[in-house]
C-alpha positions as CSV (number, residue, x, y, z in Angstrom):
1,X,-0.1,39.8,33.4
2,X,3.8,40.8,34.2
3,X,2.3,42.0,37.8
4,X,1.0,38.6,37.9
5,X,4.0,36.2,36.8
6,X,5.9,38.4,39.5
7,X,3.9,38.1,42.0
8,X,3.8,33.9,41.3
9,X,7.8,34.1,41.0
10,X,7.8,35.6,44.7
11,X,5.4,33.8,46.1
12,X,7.3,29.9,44.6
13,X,10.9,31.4,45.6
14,X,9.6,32.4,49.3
15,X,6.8,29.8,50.0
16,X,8.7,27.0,47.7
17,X,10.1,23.6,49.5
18,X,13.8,22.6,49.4
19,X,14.7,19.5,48.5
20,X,15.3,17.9,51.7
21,X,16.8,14.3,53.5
22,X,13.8,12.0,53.0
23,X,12.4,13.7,49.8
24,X,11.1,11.8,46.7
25,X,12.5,12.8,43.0
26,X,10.5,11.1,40.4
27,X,12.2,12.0,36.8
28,X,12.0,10.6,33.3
29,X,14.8,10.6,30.2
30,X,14.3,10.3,26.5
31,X,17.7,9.2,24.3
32,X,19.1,6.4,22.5
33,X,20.9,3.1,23.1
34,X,24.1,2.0,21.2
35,X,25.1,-1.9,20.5
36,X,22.3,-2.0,19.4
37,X,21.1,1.8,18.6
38,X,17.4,2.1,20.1
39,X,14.9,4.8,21.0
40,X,15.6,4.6,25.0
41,X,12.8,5.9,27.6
42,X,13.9,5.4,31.2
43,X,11.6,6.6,34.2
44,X,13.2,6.9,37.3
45,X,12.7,7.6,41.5
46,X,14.9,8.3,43.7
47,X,15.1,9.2,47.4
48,X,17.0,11.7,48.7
49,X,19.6,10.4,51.6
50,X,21.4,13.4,51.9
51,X,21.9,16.7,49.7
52,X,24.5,15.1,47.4
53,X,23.4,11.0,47.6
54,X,20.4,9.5,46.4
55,X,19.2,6.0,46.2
56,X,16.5,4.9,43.9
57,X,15.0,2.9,40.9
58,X,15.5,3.1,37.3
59,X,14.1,1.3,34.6
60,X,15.2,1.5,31.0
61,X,13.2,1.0,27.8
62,X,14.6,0.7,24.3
63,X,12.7,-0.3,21.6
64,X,13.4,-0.8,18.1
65,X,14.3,-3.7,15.9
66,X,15.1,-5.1,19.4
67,X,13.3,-4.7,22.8
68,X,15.3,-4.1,25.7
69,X,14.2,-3.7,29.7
70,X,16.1,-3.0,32.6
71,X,15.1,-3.0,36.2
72,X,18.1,-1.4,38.7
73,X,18.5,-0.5,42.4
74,X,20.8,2.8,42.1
75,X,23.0,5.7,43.7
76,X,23.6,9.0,42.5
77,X,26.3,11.2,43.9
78,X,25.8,14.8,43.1
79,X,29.4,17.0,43.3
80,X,29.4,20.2,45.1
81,X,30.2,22.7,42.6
82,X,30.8,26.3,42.6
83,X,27.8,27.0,40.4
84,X,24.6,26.6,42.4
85,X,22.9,25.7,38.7
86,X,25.1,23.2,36.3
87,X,26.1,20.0,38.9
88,X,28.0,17.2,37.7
89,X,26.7,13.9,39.3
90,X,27.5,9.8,38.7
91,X,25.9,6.9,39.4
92,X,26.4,3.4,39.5
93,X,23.8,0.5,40.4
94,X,23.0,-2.9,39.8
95,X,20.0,-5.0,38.5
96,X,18.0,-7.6,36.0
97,X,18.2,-7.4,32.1
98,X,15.6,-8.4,29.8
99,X,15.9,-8.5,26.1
100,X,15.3,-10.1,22.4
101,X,15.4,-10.2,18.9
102,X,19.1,-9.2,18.5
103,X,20.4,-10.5,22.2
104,X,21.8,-14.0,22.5
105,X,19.7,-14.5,25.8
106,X,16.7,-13.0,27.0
107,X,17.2,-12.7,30.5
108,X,20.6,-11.7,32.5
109,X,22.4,-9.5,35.2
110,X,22.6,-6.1,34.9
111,X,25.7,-3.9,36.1
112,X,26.0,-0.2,35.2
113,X,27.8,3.5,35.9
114,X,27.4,6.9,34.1
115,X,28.0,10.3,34.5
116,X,26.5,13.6,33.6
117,X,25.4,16.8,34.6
118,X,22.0,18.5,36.1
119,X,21.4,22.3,35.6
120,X,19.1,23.5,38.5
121,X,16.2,25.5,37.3
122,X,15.5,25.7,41.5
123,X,16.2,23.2,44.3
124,X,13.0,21.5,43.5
125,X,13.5,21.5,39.2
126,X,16.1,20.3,37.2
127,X,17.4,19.1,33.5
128,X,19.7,17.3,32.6
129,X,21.5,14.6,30.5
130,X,23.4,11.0,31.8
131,X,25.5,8.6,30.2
132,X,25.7,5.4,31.2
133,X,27.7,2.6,30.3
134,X,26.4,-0.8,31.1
135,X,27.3,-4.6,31.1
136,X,25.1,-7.5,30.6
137,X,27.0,-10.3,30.4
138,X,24.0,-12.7,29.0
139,X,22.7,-9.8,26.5
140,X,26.4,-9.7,24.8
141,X,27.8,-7.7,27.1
142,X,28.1,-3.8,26.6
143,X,25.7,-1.5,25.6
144,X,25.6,2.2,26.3
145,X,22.5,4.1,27.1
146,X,22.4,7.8,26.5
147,X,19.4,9.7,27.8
148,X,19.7,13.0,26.0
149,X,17.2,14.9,28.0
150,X,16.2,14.2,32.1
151,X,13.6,16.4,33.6
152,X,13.6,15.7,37.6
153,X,10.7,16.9,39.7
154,X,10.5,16.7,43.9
155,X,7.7,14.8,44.5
C-alpha cells in the first residue's frame, strides 16, 4: 500500500498539469454573513488570465431568518510571495443583490472587495479562506461575508 501511494504521488507530481493562462478554477466556500449573521455558501469559477489575475463568477448564498443571493462578475489578484504554498490574494467585483425578510428592498446593486489567503496543496489544489466586505445600497447597505473555508480545484 505505501509502494502504492508513492508510486501515485510520483506519477501526479511528474504527469500533473499546471495551472495555466486559459485554465478553469471552479471552487466553493462555506462561512457566515454578518448584518445580518447567516449560514453563507458561495460557489464560484474563475478563469485564469495570467498566473496572478483571474476573472470569474461568484455567487453567494445565505440563509437563515433572512435569504440573501448575490450574482457578481469578479477579479482576483494573487501576490507573489516567497512561500510557494500560503499566497495572500484580493478581489473586488461588482454585481446584482437579492434579498428578504430582514432587507428594506429585495432587489439592488451589488459592490464588493475582500482579501485573504490560499495555501497551495499543488498548482492545481488549494484551501483557503476570504473576507469580503460588501455594499448594497438597497439591502441597507453593508454586510460582510466571511467564507471560513474555500477548496479551489483546476477544472
Amino acid at each position: 500500500m505505501k509502494k502504492l501511494v508513492i508510486c501515485l504521488f510520483f506519477a501526479s507530481s511528474v504527469f500533473g498539469m499546471s495551472v495555466r493562462n486559459g485554465d478553469l478554477i471552479g471552487s466553493g466556500g462555506a462561512g457566515l454573513t454578518f448584518g445580518p449573521t447567516l449560514l453563507l455558501l458561495s460557489p464560484e469559477l474563475e478563469y485564469v488570465y495570467r498566473s496572478d489575475m483571474n476573472f470569474g463568477g461568484l455567487l453567494q448564498m445565505a440563509i437563515g431568518g433572512s435569504v440573501l443571493f448575490t450574482v457578481d462578475g469578479k477579479v482576483r489578484y494573487i501576490l507573489a510571495t516567497n512561500s510557494p504554498k500560503m499566497k495572500p490574494s484580493f478581489e473586488g467585483g461588482l454585481g446584482l443583490a437579492i434579498g428578504s425578510s430582514s432587507f428594506s428592498s429585495s432587489v439592488g446593486a451589488h459592490i464588493f472587495f475582500g482579501g485573504g489567503f490560499d495555501y497551495f496543496f499543488d498548482r492545481d489544489t488549494s484551501i483557503g479562506t476570504m473576507f469580503r466586505i460588501n455594499f448594497a445600497p438597497p439591502l441597507d447597505g453593508v454586510f460582510v461575508s466571511w467564507p471560513m473555508i474555500i477548496g479551489r480545484f483546476r477544472l
